[in-house]
C-alpha positions in Angstrom: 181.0 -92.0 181.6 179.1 -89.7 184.4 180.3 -86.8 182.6 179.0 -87.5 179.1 175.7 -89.1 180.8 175.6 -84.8 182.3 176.7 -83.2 179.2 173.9 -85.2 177.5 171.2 -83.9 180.0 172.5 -80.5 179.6 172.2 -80.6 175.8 168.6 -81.9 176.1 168.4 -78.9 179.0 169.3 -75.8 176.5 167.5 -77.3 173.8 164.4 -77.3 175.6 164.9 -74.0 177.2 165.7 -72.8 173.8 162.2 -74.2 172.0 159.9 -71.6 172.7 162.6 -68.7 171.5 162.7 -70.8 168.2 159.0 -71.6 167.9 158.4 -67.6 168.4 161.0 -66.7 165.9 159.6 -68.8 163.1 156.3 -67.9 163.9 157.1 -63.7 163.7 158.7 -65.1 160.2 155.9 -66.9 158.8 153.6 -64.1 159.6 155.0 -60.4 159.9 155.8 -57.7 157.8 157.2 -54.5 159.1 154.8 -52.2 156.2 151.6 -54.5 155.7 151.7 -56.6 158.7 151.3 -59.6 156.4 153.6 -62.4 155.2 156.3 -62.4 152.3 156.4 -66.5 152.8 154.2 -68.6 150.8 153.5 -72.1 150.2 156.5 -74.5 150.1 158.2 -71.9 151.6 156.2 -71.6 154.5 155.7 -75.3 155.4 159.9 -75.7 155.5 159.9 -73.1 157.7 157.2 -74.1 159.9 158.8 -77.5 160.2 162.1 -75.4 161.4 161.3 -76.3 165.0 160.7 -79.4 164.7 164.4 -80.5 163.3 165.5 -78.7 165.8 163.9 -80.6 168.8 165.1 -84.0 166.3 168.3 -82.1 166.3 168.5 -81.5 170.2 167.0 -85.2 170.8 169.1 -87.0 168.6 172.8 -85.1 170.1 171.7 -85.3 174.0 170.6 -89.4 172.9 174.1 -89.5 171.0 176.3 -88.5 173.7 174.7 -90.5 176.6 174.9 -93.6 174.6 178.5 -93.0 174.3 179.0 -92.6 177.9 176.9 -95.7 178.1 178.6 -97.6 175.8 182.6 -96.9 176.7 181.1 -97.8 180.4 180.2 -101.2 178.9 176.7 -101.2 179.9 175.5 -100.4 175.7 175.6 -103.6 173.6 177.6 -102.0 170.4 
């Protein structure tokens, strides 16, 4: 149980720490080119890839929420 309630906190940990290197990264993606410092990605295009970091926040959330309710849970203090 304590060990998935940690492994649960480090998962949330990483992802956080990881945020702003994947907010930066889509951001240098949405808006640089290497000859006319301009964009190649346009409208739908550009919207799925600004909403890259935020399913992976859900995605960080969602796994460090996942495995502390199993630690709760196989403690007995999570209804099912």
């Amino acid at each position: 149980m304590l060990g998935n309630l940690i492994g649960g906190f480090i998962v949330i940990l990483v992802g956080v720490s990881l945020m702003p290197t994947v907010a930066d990264e889509v951001y240098a993606a949405r808006t640089w080119n290497s000859t006319t410092g301009a964009s190649n990605v346009h409208g739908a295009a550009s919207t799925i890839l600004g909403l890259t970091p935020l399913f992976f926040a859900l995605g960080i959330a969602s796994a460090g929420i996942s495995i502390a309710a199993t630690g709760l849970r196989q403690a007995g203090l999570l209804g099912v």
